[in-house]
C-alpha positions in Angstrom: 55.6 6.4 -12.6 58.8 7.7 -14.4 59.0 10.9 -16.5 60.2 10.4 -19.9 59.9 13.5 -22.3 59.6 17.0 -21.9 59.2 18.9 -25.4 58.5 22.6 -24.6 56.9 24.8 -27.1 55.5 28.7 -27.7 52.3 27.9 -25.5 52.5 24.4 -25.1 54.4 21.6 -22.9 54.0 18.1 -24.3 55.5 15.5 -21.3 55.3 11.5 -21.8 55.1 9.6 -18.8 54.7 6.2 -18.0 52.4 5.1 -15.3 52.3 1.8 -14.2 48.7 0.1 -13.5 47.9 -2.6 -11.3 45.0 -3.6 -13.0 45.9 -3.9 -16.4 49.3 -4.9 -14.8 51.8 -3.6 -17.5 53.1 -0.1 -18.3 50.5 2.5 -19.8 52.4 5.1 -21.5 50.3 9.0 -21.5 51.2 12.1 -23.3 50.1 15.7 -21.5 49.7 18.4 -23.6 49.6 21.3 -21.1 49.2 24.9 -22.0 51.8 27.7 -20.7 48.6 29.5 -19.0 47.6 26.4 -17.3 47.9 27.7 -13.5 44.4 27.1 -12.2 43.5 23.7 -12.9 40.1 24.3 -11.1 39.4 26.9 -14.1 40.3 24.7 -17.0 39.4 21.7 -18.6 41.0 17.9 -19.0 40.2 15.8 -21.8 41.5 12.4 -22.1 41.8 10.6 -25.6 42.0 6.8 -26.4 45.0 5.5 -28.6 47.0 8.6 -27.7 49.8 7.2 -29.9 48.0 8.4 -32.9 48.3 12.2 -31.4 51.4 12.1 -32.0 51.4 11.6 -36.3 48.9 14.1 -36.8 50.8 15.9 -34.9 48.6 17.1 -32.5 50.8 19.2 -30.1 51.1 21.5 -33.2 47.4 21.4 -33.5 46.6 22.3 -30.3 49.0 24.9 -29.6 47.9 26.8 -32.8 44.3 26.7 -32.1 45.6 27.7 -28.5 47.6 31.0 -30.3 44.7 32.2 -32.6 42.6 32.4 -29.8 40.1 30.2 -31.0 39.8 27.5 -27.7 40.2 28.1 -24.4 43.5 26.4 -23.2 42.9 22.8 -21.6 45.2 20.0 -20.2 44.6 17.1 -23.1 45.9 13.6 -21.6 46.5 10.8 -24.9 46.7 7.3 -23.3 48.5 5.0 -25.3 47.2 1.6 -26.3 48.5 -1.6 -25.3 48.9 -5.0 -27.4 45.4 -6.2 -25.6 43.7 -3.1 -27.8 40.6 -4.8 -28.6 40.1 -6.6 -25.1 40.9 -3.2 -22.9 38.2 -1.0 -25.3 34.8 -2.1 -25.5 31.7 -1.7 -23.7 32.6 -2.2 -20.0 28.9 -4.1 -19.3 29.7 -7.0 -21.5 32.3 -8.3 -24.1 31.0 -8.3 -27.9 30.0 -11.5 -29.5 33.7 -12.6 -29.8 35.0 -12.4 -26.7 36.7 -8.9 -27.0 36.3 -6.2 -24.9 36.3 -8.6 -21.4 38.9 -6.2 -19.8 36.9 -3.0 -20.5 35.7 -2.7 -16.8 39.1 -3.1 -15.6 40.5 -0.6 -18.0 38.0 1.6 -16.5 39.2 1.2 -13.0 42.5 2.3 -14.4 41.0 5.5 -15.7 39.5 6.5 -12.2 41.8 4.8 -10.1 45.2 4.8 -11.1 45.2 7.7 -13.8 43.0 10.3 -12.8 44.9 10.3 -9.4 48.3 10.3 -11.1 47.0 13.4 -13.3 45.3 15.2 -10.2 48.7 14.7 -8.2 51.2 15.3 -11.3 49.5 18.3 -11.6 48.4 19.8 -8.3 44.7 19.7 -9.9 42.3 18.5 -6.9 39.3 19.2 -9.5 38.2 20.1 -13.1 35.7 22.5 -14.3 34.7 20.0 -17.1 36.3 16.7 -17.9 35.9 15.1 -21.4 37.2 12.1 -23.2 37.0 11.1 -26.6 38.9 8.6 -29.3 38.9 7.0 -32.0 37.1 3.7 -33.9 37.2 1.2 -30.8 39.0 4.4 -28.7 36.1 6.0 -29.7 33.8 3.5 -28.6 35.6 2.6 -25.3 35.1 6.4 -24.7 31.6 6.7 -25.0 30.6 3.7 -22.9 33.1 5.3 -20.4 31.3 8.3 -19.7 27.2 7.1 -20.9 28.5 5.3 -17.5 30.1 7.7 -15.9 27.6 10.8 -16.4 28.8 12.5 -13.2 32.7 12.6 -14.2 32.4 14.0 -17.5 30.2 16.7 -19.6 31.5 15.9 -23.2 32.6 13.2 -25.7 33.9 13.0 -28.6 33.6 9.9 -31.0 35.4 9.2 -34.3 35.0 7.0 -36.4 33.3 5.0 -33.6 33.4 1.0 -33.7 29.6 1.7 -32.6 28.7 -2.2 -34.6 30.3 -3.2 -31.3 27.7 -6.2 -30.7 26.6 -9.4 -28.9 25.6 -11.8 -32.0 27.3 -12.2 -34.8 25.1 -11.8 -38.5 24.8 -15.8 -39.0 24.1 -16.0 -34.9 20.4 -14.3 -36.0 21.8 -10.5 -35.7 19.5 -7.3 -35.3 20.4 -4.0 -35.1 17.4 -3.2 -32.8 18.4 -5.7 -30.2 22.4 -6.5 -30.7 24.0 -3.6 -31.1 25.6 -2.5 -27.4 26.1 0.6 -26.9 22.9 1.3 -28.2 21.1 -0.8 -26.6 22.9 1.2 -23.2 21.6 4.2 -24.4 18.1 2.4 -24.9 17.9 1.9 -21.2 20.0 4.6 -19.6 18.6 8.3 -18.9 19.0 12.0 -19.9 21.9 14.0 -18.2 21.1 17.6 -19.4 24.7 18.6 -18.8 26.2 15.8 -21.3 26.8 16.9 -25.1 28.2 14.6 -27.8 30.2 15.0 -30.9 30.8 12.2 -33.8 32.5 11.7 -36.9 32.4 9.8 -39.7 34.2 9.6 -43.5 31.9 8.1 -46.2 35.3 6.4 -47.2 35.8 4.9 -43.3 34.4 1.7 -44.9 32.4 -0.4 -47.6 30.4 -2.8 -45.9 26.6 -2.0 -45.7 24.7 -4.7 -44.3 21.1 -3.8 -44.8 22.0 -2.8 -48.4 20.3 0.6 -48.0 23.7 2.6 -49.6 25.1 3.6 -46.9 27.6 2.3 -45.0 27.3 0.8 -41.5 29.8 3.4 -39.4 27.4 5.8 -41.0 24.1 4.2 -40.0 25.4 2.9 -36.8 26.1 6.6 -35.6 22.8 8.1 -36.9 21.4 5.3 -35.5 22.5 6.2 -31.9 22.3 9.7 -32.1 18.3 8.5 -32.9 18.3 6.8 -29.6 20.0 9.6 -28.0 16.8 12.3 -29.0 14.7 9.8 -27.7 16.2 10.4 -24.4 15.3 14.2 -24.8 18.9 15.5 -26.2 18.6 17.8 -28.7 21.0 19.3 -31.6 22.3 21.6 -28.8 23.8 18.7 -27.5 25.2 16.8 -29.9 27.2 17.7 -33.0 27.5 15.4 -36.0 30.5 16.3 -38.9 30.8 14.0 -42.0 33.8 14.1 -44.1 33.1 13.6 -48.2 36.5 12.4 -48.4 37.0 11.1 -44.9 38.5 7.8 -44.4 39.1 5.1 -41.2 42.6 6.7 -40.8 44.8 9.4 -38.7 44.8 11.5 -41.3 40.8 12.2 -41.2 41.0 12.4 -37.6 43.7 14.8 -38.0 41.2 17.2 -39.8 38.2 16.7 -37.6 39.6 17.1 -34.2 40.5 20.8 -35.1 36.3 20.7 -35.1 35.7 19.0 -32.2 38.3 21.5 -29.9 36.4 24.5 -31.1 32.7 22.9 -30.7 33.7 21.8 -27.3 36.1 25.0 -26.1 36.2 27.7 -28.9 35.7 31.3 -27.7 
């Protein structure tokens, strides 16, 4: 675990380290955004975000430390995790691989999260506890985030999903595909239970993509998200728990996420 960057700022630290994890055995490579004020970790919040490597072209150290200097959100430690070249094996849905195959190393990306990561961060940071931890990311990031913590209700209180790759599923559409009974995470939602605490924010862009497989005009990321925030109400969570935001012009790209993150830091931490 080897420091490698330290870019200091008006109210904001951005450090890039490099932990090395035995399960996914390479080198996962994290960016910590941490606020000047951050002195009692046991007061403030962590929140983690899939494909950290994105942060940085949107740039979201200037993001965060602006939000930070108008006031508007309460200063929190944000953690981006860097992807490696096994993306789309590592993210998934940790209970089973989709219909292709990917996704098989989802539950041992997990054990990385609480077993080699979260330690490093507690340690790195003299941070023993939280008093909320989130974790959100984008398109699969955004997926692998949400299974994470639907799983994990006890470690985190919020999530935040963009763009999410929620047609993550176990039969392809010429293997007899239905959305009722093939799509994943839904279907983990379907059987799993209400955690008053837990609140929920996703994204989408009506641009993020064309295909629309029941033909109804719109497009799947949209229905797919609807979708599960259907099966979410059905577990008893109300609109004070989740938060949806659609973007007219909103793409499958940074630059979209770019502009909807500034929404998500104030829904979750805005004063």
């Amino acid at each position: 675990m080897a420091e490698t960057q330290i870019i200091s700022q008006k109210t904001l630290t951005s450090e890039q380290f490099v932990v090395y994890s035995g399960y996914l055995e390479r080198e996962v490579v994290i960016d910590a955004y941490l606020p000047s004020s951050f002195s009692n970790p046991e007061q403030s919040s962590l929140l983690l975000l899939n494909d950290g490597q994105d942060l940085i072209n949107m740039p979201f150290s200037e993001m965060l430390a602006s939000l930070i200097d108008d006031n508007e959100i309460e200063p929190l430690l944000c953690v981006g995790i860097h992807c490696g070249i096994e993306r789309k094996r590592e993210y998934g849905t940790a209970f089973s691989a989709d219909c292709k195959g990917r996704g098989d190393k989802a539950g041992i990306y997990n054990k990385f999260l609480f077993d080699e990561l979260l330690p490093f961060i507690r340690k790195k940071y003299h941070a023993p506890s939280f008093k909320e931890k989130a974790f959100a990311g984008f398109s699969l990031g955004g997926l692998s985030a949400l299974d994470t913590v639907w799983n994990h209700p006890n470690e985190f209180n919020k999530i935040g999903v963009f763009s999410g790759s929620l047609w993550w599923r176990r039969k392809d559409y010429e293997e007899g595909y239905e959305d009722e009974k093939d799509r994943l995470m839904h279907l983990q939602i379907r059987k799993g239970n209400f955690y008053p605490w837990m609140k929920f924010f996703f994204e989408c862009g009506l641009m993020d993509e064309t295909a629309d497989r029941n033909n109804n005009g719109i497009i799947d990321s949209i229905d797919d998200t609807l979708d599960l925030i259907v099966e979410l109400k059905a577990k008893g969570y109300t609109d004070e728990h989740i938060a949806y935001l659609e973007i007219p012009d909103g793409k499958h790209d940074v630059k979209t996420w770019a502009k909807a993150l500034p929404a998500f830091l104030k829904w979750g931490w805005g004063k």
